[in-house]
N, C-alpha and C positions, 0 to 999 in steps of 0.2 A: 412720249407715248407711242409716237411712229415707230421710234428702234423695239421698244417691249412688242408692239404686234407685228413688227417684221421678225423679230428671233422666235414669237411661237408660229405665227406662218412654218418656218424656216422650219423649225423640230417635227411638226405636223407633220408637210412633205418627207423628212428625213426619217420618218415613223411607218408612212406608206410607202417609201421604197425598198425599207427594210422588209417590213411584211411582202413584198412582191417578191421581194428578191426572194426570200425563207421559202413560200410558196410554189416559186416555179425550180428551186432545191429540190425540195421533198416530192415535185413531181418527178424530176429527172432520175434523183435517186432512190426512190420507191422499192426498188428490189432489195439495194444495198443496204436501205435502214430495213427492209424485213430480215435480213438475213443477220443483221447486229443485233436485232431484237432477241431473234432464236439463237445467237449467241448466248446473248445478256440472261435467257432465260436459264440453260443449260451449265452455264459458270459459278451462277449466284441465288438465284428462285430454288434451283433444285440440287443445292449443294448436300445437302442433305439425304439427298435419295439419290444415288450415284448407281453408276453400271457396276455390279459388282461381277468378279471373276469365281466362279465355281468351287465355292469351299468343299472341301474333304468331307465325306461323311453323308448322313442321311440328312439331306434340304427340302424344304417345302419351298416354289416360287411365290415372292408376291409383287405385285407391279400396281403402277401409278396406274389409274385409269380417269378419264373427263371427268367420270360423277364426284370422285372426289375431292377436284379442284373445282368444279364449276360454279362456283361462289365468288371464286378470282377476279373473273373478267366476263364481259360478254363478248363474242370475237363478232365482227361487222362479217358479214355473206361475202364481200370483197375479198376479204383477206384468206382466203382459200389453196390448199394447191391443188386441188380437185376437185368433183364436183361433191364428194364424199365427206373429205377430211378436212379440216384446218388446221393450219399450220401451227398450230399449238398443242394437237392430237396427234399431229407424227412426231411432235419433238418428244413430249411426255411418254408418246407408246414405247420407244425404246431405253428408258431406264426400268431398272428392275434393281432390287435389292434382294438377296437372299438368305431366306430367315433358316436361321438353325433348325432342326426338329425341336420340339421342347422350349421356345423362346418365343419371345412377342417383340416387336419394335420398341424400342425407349427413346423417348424423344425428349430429354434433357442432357443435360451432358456431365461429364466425371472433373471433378477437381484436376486430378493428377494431368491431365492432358493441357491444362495452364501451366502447369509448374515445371513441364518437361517440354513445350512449345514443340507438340507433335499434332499433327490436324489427323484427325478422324473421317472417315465416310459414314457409317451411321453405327448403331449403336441396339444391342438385343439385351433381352432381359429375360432368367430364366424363370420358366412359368413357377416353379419347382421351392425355389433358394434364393436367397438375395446375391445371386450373383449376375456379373456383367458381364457381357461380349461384343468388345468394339472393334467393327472390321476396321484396320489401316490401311487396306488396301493392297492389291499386286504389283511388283516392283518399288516399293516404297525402298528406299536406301538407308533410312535412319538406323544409325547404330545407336544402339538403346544405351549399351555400357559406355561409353564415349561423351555421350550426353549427360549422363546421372552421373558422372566422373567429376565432369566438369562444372556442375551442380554442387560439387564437394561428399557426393557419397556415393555407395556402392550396389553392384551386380552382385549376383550369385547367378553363374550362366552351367546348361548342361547340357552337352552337346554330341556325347559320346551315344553310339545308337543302345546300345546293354544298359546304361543307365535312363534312358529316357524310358526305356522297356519296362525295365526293372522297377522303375517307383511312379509305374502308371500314368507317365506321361505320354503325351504323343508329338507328331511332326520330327522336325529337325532339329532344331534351337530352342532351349527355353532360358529364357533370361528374368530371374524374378525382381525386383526394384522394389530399393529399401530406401524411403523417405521418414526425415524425422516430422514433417507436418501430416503423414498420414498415421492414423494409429497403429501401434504393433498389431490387433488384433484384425487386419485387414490385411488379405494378400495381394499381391500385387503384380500380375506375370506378362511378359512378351512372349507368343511364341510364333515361330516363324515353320511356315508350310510351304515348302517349295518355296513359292517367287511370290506367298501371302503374305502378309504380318496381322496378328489378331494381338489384343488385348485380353486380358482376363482379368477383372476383379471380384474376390470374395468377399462380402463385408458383413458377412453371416457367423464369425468367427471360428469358424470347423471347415477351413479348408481340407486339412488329411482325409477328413472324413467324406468329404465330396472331389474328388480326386478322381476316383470310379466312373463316378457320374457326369463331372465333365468330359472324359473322356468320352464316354458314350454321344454326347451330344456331337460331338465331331466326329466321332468315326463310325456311330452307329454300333460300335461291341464292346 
């Protein structure tokens, strides 16, 4: 009986010196875990709503604002970096997502983006047509045909500036992607803008016919 209440004695103490120890941690590093925090937020919470870089064509801005996360969290008066703001309000104020003209945010996401293991930053929907516009982002590297090659099927890429001209495309590069798990009657395009890469899906089955009208949504003509 003496050993059993000397080992919980024993665990006790080694329970409260852990908690001291964890306690005078988190006071020494207090900054550094706020500053991991606003990490943690910025990587992962708001993956989805990323900084995006200045698409081509006629945008309207839209940005994260407190009212519409303030259901999240309540933030302590302490955790402040000013007497104004809290540090969860300067982290959020600086992303922004930029919506096409004629597009709304879509907040679900597209099959083909599993099947080709490319990540997305966010995703627009035209008000108009059942079509898709998922920004990839600026600088992304991903060679679309290289990937869908190795997948075992094929590009159709066009890259010449007279035919991009010519059959009413726009940017630099369009590379369309032919999957046997999506249906013929759904188009499928990469196009690259300078140092952007956008997605486009049609699933309205009249691509030819809205061709025009994508186009306008990026370049505004």
């Amino acid at each position: 009986m003496k050993d059993h209440r000397l080992v919980r004695i024993a665990l006790f103490l080694f329970l409260v010196a852990i908690s001291l120890v964890y306690a005078v941690f988190v006071q020494v590093r207090s900054e550094d875990i706020h500053k991991d925090l606003v990490t943690l937020v910025q990587r992962y919470w708001l993956s989805s709503v990323p900084v995006a870089q200045q698409a081509t064509g006629v945008v309207q801005t839209w940005s994260l604002s407190w009212d519409i996360l303030s259901w999240t969290a309540q933030i302590d008066d302490d955790m402040t970096l000013d007497d104004d703001t809290s540090f969860l309000d300067e982290v959020l104020g600086t992303w922004k997502t930029v919506i096409l003209s004629g597009t709304e945010l879509y907040y679900w996401s597209i099959d083909i983006f599993k099947t080709l293991g490319i990540r997305y930053e966010y995703i627009l929907k035209d008000n108009t047509y059942d079509i898709f516009y998922a920004y990839i982002g600026s600088g992304k590297t991903y060679n679309v045909s290289n990937i869908v090659k190795w997948l075992g099927w094929k590009t159709v890429e066009i890259y010449a500036k007279n035919d991009i001209i010519n059959n009413l495309y726009f940017g630099d590069r369009i590379t369309f992607v032919e999957l046997p798990q999506v249906p013929s009657t759904i188009t499928s395009l990469f196009v690259r803008i300078g140092d952007e890469l956008w997605f486009i899906q049609d699933v309205s089955w009249q691509y030819k016919k809205h061709k025009r009208h994508i186009r306008t949504i990026f370049t505004g003509k």
